[in-house]
ZAMARGU-4260 file (C-alpha; in steps of 0.2 Angstrom, whole numbers, plus 5000, padded with zeros to 4 digits):
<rodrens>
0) 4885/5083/5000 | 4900/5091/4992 | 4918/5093/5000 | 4929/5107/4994 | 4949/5108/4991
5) 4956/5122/4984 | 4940/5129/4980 | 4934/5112/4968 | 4920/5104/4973 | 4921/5085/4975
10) 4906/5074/4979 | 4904/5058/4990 | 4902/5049/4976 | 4916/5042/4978 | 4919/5040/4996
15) 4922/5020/5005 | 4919/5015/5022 | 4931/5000/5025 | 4934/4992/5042 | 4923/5007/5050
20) 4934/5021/5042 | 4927/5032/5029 | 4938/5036/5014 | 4932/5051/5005 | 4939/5042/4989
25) 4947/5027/4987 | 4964/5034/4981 | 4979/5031/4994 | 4995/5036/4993 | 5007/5019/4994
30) 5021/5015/5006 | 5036/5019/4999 | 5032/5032/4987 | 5022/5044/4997 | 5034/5048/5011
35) 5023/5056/5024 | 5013/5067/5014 | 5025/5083/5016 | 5032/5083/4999 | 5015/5079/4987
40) 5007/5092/4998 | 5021/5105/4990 | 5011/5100/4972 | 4993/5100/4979 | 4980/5101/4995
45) 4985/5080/4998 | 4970/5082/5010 | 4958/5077/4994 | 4965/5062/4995 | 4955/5046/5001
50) 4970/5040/5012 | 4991/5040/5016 | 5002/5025/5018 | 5018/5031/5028 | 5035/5025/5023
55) 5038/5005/5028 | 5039/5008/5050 | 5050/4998/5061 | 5055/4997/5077 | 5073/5007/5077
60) 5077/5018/5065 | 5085/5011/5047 | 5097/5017/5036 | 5092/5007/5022 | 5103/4998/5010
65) 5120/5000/5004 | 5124/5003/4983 | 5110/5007/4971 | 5093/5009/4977 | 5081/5012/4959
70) 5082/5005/4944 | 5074/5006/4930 | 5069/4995/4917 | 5057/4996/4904 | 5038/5000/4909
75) 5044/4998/4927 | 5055/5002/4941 | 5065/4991/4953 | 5070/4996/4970 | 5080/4989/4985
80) 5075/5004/4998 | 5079/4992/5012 | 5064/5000/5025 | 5075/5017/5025 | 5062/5025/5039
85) 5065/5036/5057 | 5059/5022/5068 | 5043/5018/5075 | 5045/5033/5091 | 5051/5045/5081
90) 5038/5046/5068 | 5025/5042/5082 | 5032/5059/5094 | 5038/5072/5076 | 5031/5066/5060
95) 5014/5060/5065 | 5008/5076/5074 | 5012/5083/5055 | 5002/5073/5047 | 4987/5073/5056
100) 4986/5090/5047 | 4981/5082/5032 | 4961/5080/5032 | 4964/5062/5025 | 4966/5044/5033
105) 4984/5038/5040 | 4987/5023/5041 | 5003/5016/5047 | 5013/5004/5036 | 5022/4992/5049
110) 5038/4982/5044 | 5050/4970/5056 | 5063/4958/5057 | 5054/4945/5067 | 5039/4943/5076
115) 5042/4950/5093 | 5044/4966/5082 | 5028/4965/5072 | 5019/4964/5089 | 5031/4978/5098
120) 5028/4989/5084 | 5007/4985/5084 | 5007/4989/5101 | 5015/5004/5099 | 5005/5011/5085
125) 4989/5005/5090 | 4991/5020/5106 | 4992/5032/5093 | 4978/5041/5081 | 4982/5032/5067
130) 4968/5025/5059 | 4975/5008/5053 | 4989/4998/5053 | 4996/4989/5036 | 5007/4973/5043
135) 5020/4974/5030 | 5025/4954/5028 | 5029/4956/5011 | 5043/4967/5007 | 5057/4959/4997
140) 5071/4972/5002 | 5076/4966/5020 | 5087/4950/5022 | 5082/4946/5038 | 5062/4954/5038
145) 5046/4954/5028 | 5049/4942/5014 | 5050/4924/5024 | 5034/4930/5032 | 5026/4932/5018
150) 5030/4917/5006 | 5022/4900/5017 | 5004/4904/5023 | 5006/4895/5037 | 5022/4907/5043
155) 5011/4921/5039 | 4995/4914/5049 | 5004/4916/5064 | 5011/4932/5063 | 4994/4941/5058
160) 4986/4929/5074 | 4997/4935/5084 | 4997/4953/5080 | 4977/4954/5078 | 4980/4950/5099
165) 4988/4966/5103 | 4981/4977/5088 | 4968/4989/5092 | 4967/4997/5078 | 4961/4991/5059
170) 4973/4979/5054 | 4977/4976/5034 | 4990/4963/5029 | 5000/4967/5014 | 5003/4952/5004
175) 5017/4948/4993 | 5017/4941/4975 | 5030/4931/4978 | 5019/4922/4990 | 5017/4902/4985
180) 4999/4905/4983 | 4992/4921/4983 | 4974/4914/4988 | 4977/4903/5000 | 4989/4917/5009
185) 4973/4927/5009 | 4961/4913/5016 | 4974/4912/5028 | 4977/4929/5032 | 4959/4932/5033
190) 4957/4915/5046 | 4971/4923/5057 | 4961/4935/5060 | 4966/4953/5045 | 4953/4963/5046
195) 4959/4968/5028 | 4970/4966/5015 | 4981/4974/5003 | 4991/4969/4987 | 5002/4967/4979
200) 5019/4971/4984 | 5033/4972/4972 | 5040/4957/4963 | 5056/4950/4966 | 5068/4953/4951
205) 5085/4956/4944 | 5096/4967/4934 | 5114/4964/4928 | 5128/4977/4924 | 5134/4971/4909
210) 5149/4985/4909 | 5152/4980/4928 | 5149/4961/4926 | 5139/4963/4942 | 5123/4962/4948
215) 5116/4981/4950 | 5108/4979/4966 | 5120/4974/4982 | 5108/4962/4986 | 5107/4954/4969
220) 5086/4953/4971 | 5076/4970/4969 | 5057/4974/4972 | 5049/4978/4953 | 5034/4988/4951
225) 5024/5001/4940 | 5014/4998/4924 | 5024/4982/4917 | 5017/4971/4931 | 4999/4977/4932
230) 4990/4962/4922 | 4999/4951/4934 | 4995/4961/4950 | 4976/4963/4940 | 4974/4944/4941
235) 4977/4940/4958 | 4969/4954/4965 | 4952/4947/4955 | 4958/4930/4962 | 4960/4936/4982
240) 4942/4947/4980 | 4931/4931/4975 | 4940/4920/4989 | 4940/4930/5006 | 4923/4942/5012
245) 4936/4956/5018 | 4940/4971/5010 | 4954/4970/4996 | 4962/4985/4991 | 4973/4983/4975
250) 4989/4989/4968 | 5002/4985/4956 | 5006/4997/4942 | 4991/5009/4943 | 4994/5023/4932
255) 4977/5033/4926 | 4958/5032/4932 | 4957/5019/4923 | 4968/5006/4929 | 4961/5011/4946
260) 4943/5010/4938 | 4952/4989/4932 | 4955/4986/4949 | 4939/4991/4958 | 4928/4981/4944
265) 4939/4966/4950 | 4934/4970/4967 | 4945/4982/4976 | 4939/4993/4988 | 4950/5006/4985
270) 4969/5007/4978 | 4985/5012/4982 | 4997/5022/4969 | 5014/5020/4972 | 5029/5021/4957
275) 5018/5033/4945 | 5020/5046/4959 | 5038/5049/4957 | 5036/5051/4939 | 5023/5061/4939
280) 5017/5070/4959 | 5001/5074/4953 | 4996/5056/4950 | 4984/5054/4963 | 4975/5070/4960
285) 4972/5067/4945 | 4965/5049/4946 | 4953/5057/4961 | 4950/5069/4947 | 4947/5056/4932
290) 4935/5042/4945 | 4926/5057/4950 | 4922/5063/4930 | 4918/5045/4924 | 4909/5042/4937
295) 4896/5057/4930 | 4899/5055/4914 | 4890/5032/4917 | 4877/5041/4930 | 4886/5033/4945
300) 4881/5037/4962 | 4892/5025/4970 | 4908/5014/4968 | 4897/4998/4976 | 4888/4998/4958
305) 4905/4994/4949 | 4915/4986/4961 | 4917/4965/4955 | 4907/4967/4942 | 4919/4955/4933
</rodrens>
């Protein structure tokens, strides 16, 4: 069976069930760089796309951080959004009634500043038509939020158990590399009850004004990402993928076709692109584009013939 965007053809070839929902390809646009979708679709039909990762949700709208908010440094990008984002009703009663123009899957990235606000927001989500939820435990750019859930696997055992109670939708955790150890946060993860997961978020990192004699960021710390820490993110998804029997879906630096092509043959699922998106908006397209070709060029009929291969 075909699918056509724009007048192309596109084959399931590519297409992924995971947790239930079918992905038509297993390119997702990551939280944090995709916005809602609006924008990309400006550049091209976004509906192509295997999936969409809204912008980092909680439950009253955020401003974001004071001071510089991106950064970059060579072969990456730093960033200290601090969860900028409409608030959980907002989006739920304006922007996701837009979105659900877009023929792809939605999932909701879900941030908070403690517990009782990871649950509140799940609850909240799961009445919607989102398709999943991506508990957001990771995020380094939020003094009070994601980052202390997501260093001890114990802390973060608890939240995804008591968030898996209320959750009726899909639930993926999003780990952080700056966990104590990435596995056994997945093991734990997956005991508490994820019906996913996802990673890696950004690492923590630093950048000093030497004009300024002052750290660039306001809150000293920033969130690294993009090409420069794709080995890194490489290894530990291959590491999380022969621990845990969920799905994984990898990210970190993804750039081409064949990064994403690195990260399913470690065992991925499917992959999130996130900072090559806003140096180049037709990123995603074009790694649909280059799976899709590579994929007739070996004689492939489906991704399940590559995936952990190594």
């Amino acid at each position: 069976m075909d699918l056509y965007f724009g007048g192309e053809k596109w084959s399931w070839v590519l297409d992924v069930n995971i947790c239930g929902i079918n992905f038509k390809n297993p390119v997702i646009g990551a939280s944090g760089t995709f916005g809602f979708g609006e924008e990309y679709n400006e550049f091209y039909n976004v509906s192509m796309l295997g999936g969409i990762c809204t912008k980092g949700l909680t439950l009253n709208k955020k401003e974001g951080n004071d001071g510089t908010r991106i950064f970059e440094t060579p072969s990456g990008l730093m960033n200290s959004i601090g969860l900028q984002n409409p608030g959980i009703d907002e989006f739920i009663n304006n922007v996701l009634p837009n979105m659900r123009r877009f023929d792809t899957v939605i999932i909701a990235n879900l941030g908070g500043g403690s517990l009782e606000d990871y649950i509140k927001g799940a609850e909240k989500l799961s009445k919607t038509s989102i398709d999943m939820i991506e508990l957001n435990i990771s995020c380094p750019n939020v003094k009070n939020g994601g980052m202390a859930f997501g260093i001890k696997s114990e802390v973060a055992f608890n939240v995804v158990k008591e968030v898996k109670k209320v959750c009726k939708k899909p639930l993926m955790v999003k780990l952080s590399p700056n966990a104590e150890d990435i596995v056994d946060m997945a093991l734990k993860c997956e005991e508490a009850g994820a019906d996913c997961l996802s990673l890696v978020n950004t690492f923590k990192a630093m950048a000093i004004d030497i004009k300024r004699k002052a750290p660039v960021f306001q809150n000293i710390t920033a969130g690294l990402s993009g090409p420069c820490i794709k080995p890194i993110a490489l290894r530990m998804v291959y590491e999380v993928c022969k621990s845990v029997h969920i799905p994984v879906i990898g990210m970190g630096g993804i750039d081409t076709y064949e990064d994403a092509l690195e990260f399913i043959m470690a065992g991925a699922y499917a992959v999130q692109v996130g900072s090559s998106n806003f140096k180049n908006p037709y990123t995603c397209k074009e790694i649909v584009e280059g799976l899709q070709a590579y994929m007739e060029r070996e004689g492939l009929n489906d991704l399940s013939e590559i995936r952990g291969i190594i």
